[in-house]
Every structure is written in C-alpha cells, then in structure tokens.
PDBQT receptor file of N, H, CA, C and O in Angstrom, charges set to zero:
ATOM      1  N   UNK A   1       0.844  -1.174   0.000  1.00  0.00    +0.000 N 
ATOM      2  CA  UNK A   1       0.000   0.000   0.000  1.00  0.00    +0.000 C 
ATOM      3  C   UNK A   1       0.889   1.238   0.000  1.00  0.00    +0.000 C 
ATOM      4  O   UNK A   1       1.548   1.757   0.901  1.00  0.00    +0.000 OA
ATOM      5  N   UNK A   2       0.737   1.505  -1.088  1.00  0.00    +0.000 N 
ATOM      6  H   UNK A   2       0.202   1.084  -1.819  1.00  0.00    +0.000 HD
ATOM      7  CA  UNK A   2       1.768   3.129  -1.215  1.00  0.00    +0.000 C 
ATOM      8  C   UNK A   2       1.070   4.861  -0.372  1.00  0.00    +0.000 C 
ATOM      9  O   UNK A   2       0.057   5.469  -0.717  1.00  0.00    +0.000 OA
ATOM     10  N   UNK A   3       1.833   5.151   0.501  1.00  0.00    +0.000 N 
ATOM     11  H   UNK A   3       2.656   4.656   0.781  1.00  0.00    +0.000 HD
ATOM     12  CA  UNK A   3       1.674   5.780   1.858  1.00  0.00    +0.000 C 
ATOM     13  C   UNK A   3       2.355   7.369   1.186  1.00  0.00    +0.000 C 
ATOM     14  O   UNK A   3       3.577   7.498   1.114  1.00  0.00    +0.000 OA
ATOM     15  N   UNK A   4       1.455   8.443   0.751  1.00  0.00    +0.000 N 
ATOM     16  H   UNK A   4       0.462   8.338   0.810  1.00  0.00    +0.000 HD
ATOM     17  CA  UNK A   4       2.326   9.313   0.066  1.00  0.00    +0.000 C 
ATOM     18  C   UNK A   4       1.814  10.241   1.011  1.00  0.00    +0.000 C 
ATOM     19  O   UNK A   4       0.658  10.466   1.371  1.00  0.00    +0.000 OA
ATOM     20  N   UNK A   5       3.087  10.819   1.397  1.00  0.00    +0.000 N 
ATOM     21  H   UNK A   5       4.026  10.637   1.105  1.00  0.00    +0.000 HD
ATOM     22  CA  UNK A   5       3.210  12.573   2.653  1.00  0.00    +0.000 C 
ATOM     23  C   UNK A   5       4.132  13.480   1.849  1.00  0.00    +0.000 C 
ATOM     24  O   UNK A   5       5.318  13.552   1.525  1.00  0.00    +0.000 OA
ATOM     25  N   UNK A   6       2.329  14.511   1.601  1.00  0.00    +0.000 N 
ATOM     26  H   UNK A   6       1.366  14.453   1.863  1.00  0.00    +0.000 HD
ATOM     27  CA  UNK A   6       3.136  15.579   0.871  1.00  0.00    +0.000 C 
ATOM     28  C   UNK A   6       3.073  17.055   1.836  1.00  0.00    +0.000 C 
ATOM     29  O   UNK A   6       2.045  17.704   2.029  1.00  0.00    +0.000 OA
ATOM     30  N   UNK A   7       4.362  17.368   2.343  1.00  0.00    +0.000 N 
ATOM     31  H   UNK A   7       5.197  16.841   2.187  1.00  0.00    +0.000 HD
ATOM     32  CA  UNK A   7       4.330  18.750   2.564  1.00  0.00    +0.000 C 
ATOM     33  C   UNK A   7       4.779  20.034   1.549  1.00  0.00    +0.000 C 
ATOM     34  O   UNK A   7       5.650  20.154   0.687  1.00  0.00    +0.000 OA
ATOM     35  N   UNK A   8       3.651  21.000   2.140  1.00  0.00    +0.000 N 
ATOM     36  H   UNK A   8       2.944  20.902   2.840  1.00  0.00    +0.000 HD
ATOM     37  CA  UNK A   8       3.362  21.977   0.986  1.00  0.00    +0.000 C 
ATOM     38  C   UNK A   8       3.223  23.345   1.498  1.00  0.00    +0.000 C 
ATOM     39  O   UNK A   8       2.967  23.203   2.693  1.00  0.00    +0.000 OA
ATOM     40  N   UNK A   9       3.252  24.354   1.272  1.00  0.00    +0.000 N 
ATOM     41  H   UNK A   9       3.460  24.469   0.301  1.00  0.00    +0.000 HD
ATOM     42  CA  UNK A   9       2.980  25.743   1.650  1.00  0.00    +0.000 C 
ATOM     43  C   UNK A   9       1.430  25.647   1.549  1.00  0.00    +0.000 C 
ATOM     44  O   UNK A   9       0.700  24.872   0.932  1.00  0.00    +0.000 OA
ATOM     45  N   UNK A  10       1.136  26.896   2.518  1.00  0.00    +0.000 N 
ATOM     46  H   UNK A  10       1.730  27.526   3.019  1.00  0.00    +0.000 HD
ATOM     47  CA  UNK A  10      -0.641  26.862   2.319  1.00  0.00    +0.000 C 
ATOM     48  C   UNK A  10      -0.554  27.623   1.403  1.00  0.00    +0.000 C 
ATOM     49  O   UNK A  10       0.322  28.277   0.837  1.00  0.00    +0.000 OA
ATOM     50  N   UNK A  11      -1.794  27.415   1.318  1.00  0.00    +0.000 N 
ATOM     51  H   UNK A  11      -2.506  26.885   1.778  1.00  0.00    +0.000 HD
ATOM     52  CA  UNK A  11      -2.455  28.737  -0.250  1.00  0.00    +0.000 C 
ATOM     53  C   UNK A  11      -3.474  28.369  -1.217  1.00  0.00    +0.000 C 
ATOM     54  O   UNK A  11      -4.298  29.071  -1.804  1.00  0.00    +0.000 OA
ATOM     55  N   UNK A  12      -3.187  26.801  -1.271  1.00  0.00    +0.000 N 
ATOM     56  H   UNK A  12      -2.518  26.231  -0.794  1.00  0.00    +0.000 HD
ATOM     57  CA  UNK A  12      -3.763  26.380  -2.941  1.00  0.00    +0.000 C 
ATOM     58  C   UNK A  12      -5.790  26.471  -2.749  1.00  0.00    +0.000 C 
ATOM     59  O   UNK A  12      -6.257  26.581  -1.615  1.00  0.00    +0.000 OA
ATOM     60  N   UNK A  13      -6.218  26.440  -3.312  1.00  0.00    +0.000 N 
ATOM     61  H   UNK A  13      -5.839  26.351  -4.233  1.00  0.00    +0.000 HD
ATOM     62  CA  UNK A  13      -7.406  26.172  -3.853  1.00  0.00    +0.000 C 
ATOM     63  C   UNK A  13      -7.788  24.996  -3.604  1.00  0.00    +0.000 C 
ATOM     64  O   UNK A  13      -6.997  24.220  -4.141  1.00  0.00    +0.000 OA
ATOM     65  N   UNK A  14      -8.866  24.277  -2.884  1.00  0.00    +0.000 N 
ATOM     66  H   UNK A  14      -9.508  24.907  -2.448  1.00  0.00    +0.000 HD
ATOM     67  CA  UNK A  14      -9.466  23.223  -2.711  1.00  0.00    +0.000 C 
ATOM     68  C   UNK A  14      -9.560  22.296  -4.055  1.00  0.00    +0.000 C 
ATOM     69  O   UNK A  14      -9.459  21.070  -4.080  1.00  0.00    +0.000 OA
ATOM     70  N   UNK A  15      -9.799  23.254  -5.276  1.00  0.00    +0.000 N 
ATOM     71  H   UNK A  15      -9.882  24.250  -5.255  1.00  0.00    +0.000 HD
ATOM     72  CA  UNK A  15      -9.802  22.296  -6.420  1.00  0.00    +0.000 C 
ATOM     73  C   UNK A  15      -8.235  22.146  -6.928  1.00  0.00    +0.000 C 
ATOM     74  O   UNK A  15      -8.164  21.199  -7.711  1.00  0.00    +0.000 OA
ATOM     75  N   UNK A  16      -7.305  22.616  -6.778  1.00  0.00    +0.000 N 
ATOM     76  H   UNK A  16      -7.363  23.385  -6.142  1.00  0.00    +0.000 HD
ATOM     77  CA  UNK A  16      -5.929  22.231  -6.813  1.00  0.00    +0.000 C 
ATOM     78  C   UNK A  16      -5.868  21.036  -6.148  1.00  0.00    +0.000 C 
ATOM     79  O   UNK A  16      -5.560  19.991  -6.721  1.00  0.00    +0.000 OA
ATOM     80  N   UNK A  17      -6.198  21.121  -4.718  1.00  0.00    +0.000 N 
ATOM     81  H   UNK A  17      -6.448  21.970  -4.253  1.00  0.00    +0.000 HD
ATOM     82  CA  UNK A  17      -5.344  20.145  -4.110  1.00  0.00    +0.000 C 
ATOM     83  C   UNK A  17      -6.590  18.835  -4.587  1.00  0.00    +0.000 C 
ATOM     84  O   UNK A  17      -6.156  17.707  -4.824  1.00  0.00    +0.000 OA
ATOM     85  N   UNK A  18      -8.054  19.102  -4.686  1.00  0.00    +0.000 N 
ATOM     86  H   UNK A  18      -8.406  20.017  -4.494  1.00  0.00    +0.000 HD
ATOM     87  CA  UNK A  18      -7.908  17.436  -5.682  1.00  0.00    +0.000 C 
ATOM     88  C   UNK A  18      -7.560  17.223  -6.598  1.00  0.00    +0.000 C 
ATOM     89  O   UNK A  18      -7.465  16.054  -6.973  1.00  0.00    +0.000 OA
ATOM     90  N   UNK A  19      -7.217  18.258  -7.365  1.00  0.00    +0.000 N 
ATOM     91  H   UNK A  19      -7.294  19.207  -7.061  1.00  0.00    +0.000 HD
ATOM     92  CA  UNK A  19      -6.541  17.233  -8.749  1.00  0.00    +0.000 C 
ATOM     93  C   UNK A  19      -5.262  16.677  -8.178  1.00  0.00    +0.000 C 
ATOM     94  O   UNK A  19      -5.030  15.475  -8.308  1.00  0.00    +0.000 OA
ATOM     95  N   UNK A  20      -4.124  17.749  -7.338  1.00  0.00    +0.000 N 
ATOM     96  H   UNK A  20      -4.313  18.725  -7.233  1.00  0.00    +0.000 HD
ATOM     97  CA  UNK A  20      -2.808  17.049  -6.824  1.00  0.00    +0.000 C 
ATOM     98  C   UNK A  20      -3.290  16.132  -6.341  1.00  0.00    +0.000 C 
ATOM     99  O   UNK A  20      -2.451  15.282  -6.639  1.00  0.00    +0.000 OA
ATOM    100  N   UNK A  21      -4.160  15.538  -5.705  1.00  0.00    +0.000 N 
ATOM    101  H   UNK A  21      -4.842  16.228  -5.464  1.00  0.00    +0.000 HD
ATOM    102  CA  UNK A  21      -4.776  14.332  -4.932  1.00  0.00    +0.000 C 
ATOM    103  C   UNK A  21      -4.766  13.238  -5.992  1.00  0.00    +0.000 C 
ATOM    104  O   UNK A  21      -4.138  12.187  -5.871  1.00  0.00    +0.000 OA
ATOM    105  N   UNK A  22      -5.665  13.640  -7.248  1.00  0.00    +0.000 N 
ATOM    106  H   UNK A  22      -6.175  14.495  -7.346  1.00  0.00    +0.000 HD
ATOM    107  CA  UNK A  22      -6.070  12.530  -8.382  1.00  0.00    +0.000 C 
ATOM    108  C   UNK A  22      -5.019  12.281  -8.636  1.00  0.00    +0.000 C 
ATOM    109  O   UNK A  22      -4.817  11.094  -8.380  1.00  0.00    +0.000 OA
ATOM    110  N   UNK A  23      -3.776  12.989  -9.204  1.00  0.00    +0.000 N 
ATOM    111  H   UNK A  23      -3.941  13.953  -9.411  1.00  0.00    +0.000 HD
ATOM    112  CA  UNK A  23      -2.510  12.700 -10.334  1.00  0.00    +0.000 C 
ATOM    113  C   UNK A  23      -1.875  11.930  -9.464  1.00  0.00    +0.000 C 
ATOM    114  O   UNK A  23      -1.547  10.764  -9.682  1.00  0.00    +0.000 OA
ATOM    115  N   UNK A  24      -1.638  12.671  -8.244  1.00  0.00    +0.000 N 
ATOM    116  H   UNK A  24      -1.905  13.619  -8.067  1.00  0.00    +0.000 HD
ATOM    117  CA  UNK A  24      -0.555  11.226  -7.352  1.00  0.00    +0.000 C 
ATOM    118  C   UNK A  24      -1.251  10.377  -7.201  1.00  0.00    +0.000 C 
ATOM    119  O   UNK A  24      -0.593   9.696  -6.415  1.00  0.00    +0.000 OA
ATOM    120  N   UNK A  25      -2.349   9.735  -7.400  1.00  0.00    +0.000 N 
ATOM    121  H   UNK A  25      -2.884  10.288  -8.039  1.00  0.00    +0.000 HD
ATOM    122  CA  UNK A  25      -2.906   8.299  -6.763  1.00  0.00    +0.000 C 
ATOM    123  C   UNK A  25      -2.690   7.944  -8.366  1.00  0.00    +0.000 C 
ATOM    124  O   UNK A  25      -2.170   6.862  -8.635  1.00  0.00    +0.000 OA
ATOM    125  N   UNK A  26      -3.067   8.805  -9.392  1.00  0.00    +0.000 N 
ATOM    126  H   UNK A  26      -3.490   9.684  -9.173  1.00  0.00    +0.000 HD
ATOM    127  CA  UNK A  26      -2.825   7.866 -10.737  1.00  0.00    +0.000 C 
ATOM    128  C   UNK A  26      -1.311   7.842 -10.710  1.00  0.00    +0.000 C 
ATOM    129  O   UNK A  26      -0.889   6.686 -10.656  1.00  0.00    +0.000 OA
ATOM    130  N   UNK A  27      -0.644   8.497 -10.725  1.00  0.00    +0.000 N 
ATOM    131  H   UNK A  27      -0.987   9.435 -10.769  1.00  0.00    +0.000 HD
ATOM    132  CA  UNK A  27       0.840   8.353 -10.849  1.00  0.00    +0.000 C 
ATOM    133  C   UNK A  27       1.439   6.684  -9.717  1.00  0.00    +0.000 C 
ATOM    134  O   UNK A  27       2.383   5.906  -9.853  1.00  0.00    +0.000 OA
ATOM    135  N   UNK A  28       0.698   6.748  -9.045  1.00  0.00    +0.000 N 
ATOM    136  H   UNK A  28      -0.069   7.380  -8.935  1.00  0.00    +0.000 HD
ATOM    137  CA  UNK A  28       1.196   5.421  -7.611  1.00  0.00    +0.000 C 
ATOM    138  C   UNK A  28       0.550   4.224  -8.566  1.00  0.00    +0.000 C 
ATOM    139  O   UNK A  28       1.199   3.178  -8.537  1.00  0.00    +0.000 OA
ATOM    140  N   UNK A  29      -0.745   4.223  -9.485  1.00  0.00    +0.000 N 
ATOM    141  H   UNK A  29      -1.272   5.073  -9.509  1.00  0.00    +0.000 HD
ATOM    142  CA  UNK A  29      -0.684   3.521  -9.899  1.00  0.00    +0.000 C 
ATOM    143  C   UNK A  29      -0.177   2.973 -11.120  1.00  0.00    +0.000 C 
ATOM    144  O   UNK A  29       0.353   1.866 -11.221  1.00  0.00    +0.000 OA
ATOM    145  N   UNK A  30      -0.327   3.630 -11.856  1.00  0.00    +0.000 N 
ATOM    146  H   UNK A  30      -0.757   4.529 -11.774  1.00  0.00    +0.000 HD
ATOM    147  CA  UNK A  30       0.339   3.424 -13.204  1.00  0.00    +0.000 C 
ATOM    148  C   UNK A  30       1.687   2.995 -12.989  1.00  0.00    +0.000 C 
ATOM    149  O   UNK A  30       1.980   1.871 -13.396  1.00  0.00    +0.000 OA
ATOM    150  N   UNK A  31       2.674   3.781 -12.347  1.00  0.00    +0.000 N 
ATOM    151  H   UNK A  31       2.435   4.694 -12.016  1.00  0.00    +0.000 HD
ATOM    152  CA  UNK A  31       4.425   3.617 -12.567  1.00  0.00    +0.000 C 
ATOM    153  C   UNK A  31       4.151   2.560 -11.070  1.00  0.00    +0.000 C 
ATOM    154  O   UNK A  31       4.523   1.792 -11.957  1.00  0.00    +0.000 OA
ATOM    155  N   UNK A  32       3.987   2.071 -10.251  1.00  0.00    +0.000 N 
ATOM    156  H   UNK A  32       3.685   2.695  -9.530  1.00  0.00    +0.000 HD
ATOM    157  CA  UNK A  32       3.687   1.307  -9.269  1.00  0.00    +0.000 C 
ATOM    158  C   UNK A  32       3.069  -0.037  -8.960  1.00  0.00    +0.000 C 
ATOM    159  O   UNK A  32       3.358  -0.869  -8.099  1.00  0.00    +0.000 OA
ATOM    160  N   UNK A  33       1.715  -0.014 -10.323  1.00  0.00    +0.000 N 
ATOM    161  H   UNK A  33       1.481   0.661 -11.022  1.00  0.00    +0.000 HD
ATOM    162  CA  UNK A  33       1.047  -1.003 -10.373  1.00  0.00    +0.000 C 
ATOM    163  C   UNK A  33       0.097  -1.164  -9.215  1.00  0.00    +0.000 C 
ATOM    164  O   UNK A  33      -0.711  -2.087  -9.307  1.00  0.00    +0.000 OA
ATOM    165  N   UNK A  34       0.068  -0.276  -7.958  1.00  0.00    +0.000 N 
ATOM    166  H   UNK A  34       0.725   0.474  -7.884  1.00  0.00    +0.000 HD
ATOM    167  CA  UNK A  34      -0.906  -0.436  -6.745  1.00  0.00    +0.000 C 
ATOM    168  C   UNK A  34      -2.111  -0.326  -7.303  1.00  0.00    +0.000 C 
ATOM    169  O   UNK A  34      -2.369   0.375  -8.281  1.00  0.00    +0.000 OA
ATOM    170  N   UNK A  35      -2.803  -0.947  -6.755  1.00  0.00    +0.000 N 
ATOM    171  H   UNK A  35      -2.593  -1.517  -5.960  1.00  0.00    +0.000 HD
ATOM    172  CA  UNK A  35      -4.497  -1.066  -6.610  1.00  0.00    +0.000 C 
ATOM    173  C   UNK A  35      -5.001   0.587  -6.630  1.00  0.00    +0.000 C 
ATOM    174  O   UNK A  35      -4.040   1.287  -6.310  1.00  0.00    +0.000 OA
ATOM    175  N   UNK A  36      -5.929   1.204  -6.845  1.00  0.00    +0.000 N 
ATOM    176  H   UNK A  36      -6.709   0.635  -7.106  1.00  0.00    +0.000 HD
ATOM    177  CA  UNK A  36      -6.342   2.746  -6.475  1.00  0.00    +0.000 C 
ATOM    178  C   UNK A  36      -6.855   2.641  -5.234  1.00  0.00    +0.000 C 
ATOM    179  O   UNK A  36      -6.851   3.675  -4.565  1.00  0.00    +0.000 OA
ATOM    180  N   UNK A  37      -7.377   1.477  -4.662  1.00  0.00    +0.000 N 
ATOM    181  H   UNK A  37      -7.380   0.637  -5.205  1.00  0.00    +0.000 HD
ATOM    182  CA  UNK A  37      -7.966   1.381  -3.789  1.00  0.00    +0.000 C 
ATOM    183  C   UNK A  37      -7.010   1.671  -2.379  1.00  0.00    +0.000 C 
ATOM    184  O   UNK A  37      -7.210   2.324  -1.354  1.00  0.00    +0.000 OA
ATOM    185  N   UNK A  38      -5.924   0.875  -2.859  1.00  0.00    +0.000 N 
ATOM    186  H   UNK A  38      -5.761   0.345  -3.691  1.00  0.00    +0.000 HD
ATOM    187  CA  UNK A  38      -4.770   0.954  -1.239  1.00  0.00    +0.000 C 
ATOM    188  C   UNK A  38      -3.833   2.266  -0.948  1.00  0.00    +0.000 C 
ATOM    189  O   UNK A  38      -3.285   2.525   0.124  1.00  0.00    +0.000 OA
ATOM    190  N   UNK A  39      -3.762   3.263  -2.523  1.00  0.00    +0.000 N 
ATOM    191  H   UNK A  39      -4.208   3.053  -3.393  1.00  0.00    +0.000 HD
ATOM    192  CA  UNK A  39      -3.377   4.200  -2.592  1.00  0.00    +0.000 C 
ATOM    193  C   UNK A  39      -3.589   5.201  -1.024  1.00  0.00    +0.000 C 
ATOM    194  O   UNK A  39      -4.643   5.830  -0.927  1.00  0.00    +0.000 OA
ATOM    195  N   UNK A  40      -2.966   5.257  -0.323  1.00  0.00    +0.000 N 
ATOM    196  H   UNK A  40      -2.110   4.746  -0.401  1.00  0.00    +0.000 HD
ATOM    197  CA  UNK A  40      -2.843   6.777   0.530  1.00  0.00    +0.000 C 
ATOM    198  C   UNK A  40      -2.581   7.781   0.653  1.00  0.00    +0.000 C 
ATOM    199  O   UNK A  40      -1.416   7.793   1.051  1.00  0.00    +0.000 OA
ATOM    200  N   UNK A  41      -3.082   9.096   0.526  1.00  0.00    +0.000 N 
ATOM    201  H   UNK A  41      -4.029   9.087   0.203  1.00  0.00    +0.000 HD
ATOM    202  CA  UNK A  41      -2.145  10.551   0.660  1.00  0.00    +0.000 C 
ATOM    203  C   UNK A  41      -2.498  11.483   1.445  1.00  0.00    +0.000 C 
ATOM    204  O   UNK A  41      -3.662  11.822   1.660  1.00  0.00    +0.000 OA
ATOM    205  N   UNK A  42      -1.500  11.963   1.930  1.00  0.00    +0.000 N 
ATOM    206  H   UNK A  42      -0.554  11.688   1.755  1.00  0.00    +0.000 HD
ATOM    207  CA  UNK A  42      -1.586  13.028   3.080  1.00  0.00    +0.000 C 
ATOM    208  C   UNK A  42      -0.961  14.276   2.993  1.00  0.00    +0.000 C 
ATOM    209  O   UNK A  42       0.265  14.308   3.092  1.00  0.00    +0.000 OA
ATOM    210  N   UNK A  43      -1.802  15.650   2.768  1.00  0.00    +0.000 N 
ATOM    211  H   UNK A  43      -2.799  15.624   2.688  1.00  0.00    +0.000 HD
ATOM    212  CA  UNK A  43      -1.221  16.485   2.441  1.00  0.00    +0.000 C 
ATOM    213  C   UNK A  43      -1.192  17.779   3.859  1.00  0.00    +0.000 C 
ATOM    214  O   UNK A  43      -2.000  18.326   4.609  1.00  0.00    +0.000 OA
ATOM    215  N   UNK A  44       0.321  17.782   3.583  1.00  0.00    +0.000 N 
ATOM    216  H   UNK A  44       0.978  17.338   2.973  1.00  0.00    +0.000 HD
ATOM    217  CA  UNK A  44       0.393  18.992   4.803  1.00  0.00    +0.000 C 
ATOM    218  C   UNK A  44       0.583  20.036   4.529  1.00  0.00    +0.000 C 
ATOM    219  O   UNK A  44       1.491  20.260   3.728  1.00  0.00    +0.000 OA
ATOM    220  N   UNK A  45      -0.204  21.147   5.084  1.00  0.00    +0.000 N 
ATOM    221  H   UNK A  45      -0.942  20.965   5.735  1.00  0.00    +0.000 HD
ATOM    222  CA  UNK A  45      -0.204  22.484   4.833  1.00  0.00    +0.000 C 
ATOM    223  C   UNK A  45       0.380  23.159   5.864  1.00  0.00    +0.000 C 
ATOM    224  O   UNK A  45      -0.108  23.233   6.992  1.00  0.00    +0.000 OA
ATOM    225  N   UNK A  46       2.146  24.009   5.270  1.00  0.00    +0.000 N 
ATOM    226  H   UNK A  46       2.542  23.949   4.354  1.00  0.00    +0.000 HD
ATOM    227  CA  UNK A  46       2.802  24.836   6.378  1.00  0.00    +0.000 C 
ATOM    228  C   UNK A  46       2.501  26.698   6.141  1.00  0.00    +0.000 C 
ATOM    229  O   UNK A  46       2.873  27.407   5.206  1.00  0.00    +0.000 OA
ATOM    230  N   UNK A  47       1.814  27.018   7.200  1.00  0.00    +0.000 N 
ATOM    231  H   UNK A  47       1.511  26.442   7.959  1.00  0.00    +0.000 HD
ATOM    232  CA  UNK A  47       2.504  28.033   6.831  1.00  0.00    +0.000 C 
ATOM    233  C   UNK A  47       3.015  29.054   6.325  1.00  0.00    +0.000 C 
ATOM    234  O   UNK A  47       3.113  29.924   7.191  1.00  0.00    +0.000 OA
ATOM    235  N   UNK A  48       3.602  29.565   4.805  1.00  0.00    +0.000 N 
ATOM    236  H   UNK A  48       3.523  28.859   4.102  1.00  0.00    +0.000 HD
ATOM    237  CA  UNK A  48       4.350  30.300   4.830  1.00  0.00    +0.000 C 
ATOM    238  C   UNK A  48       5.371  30.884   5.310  1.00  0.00    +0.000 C 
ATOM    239  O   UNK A  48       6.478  30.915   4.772  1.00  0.00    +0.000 OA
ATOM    240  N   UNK A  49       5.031  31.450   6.485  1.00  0.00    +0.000 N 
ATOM    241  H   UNK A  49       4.132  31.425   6.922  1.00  0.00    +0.000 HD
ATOM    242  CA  UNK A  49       6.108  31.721   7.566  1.00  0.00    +0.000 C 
ATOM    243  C   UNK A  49       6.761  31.099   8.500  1.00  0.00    +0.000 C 
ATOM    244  O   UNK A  49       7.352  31.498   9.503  1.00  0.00    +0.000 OA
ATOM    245  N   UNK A  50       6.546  29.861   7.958  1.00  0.00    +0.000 N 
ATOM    246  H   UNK A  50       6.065  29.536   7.143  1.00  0.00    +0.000 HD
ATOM    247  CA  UNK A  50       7.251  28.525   9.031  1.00  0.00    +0.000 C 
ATOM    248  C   UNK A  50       7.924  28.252   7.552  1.00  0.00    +0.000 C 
ATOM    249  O   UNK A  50       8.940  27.638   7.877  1.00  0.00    +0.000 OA
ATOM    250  N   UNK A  51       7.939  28.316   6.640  1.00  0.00    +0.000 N 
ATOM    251  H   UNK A  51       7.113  28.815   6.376  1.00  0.00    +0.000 HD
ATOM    252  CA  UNK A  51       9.029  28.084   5.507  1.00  0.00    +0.000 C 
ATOM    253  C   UNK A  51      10.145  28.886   5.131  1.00  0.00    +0.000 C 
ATOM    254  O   UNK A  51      10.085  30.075   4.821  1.00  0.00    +0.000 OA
ATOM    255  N   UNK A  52      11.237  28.126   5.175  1.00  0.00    +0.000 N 
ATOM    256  H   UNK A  52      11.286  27.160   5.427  1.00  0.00    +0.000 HD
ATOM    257  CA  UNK A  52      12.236  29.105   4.609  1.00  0.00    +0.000 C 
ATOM    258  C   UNK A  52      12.903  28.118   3.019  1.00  0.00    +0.000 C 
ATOM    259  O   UNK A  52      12.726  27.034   2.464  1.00  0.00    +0.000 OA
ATOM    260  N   UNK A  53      13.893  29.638   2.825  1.00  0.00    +0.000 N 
ATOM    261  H   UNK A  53      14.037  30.519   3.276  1.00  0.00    +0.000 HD
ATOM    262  CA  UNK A  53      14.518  28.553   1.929  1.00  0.00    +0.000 C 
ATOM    263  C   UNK A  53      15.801  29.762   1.548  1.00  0.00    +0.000 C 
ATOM    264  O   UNK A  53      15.526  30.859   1.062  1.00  0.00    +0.000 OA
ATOM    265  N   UNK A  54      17.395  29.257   1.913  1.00  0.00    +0.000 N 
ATOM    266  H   UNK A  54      17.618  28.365   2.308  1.00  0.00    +0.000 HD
ATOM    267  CA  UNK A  54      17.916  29.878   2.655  1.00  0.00    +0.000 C 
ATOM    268  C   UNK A  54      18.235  30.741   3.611  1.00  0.00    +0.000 C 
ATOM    269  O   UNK A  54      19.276  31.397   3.648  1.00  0.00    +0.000 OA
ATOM    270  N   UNK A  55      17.470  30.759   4.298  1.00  0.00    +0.000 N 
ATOM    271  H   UNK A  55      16.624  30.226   4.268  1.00  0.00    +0.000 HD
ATOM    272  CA  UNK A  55      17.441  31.177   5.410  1.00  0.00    +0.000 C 
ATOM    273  C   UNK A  55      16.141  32.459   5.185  1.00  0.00    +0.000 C 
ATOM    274  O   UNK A  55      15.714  33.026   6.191  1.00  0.00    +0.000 OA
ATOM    275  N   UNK A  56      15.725  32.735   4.132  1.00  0.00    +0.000 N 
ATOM    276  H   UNK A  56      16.071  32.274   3.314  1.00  0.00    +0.000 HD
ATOM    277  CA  UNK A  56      14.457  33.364   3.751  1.00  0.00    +0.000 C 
ATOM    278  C   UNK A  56      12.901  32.883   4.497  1.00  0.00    +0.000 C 
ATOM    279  O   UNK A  56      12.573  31.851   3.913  1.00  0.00    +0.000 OA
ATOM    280  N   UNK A  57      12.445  33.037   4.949  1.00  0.00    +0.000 N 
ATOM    281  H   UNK A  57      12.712  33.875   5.424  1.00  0.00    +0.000 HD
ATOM    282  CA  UNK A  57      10.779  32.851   5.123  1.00  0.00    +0.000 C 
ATOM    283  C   UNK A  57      10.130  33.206   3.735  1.00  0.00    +0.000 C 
ATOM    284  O   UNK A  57      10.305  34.239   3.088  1.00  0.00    +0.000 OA
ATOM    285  N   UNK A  58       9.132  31.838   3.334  1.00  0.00    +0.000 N 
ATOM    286  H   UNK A  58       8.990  30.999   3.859  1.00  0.00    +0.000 HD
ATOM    287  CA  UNK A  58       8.295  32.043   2.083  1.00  0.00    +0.000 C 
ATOM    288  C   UNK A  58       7.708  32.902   2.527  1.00  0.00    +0.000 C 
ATOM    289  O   UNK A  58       8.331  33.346   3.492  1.00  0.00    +0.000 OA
ATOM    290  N   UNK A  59       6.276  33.722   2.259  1.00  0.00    +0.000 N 
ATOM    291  H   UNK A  59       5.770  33.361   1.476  1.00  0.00    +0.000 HD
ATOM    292  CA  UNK A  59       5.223  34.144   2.149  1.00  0.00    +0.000 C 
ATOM    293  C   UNK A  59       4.088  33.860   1.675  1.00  0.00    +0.000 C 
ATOM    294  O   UNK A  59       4.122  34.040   0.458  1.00  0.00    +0.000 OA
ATOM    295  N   UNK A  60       2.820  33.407   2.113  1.00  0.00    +0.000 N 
ATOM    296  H   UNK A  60       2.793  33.261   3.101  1.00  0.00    +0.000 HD
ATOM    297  CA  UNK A  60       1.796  32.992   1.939  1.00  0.00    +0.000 C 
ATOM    298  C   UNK A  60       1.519  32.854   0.245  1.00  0.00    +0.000 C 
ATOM    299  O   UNK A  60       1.577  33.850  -0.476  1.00  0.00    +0.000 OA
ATOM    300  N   UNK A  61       1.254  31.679  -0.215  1.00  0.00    +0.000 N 
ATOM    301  H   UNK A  61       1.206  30.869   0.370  1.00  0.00    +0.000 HD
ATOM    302  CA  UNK A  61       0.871  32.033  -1.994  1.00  0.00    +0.000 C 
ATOM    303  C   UNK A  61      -0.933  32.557  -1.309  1.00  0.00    +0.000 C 
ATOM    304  O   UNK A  61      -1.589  32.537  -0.267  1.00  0.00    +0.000 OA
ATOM    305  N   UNK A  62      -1.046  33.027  -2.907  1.00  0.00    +0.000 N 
ATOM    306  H   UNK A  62      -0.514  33.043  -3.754  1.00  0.00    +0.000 HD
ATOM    307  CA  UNK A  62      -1.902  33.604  -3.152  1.00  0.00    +0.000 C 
ATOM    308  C   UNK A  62      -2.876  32.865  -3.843  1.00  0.00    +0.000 C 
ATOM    309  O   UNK A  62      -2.440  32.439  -4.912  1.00  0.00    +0.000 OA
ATOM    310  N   UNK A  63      -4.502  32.445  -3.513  1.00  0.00    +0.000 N 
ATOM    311  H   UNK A  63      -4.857  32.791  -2.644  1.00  0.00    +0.000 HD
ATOM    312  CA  UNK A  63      -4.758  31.385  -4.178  1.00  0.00    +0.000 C 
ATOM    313  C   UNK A  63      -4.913  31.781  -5.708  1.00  0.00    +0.000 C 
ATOM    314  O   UNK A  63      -4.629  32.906  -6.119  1.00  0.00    +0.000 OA
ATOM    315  N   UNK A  64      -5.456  30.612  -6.630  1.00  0.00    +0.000 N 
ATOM    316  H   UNK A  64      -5.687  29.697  -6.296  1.00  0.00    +0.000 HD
ATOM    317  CA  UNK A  64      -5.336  31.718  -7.873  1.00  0.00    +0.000 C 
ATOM    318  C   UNK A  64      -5.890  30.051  -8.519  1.00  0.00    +0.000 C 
ATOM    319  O   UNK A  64      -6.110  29.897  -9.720  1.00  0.00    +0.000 OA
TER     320      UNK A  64
C-alpha cells in the first residue's frame, strides 16, 4: 500500500489540491502497479512563515 506525505505551503485552492490528490494516486498507480484502492495521501499544509529557503521565510501564496 503506497503511503504518500506531501508537505506543501498553504495557499492552494481546494480544487488544486484534488486534482494534486487525483494525479498522485494515478501516478502510484500506473508507474507502481498499486491497486487505487490501497493508494494513501496526506497532504500537509505549512505556513508560509514557518518556511524558509535559505534562510528566507516564504510568504503565503496567493490562491489563484
């Protein structure tokens, strides 16, 4: 059973994150061969300002 943890900045759009939802469960199956059924995903939303990236803090995206 393929167990997918995605961390992510907040921001996106409810209909973003199901399609990111649909493509990784098709992607686990197709290149994987798993069942759709055993497929798992867990998406974590940080933040912005708990992200950096060199030593930068992201900033909130903007939904869109």
């Amino acid at each position: 059973m393929p167990f997918i943890d995605v961390t992510m900045i907040e921001g996106r759009t409810p209909a973003q994150k199901d399609a990111f939802i649909k493509a990784m469960t098709e992607a686990a199956v197709t290149t994987l061969g798993a069942p759709r059924e055993t497929v798992r995903i867990v998406l974590r939303e940080v933040p912005g300002e708990h992200w950096a990236v060199g030593g930068v803090p992201k900033k909130p995206l903007v939904p869109g």
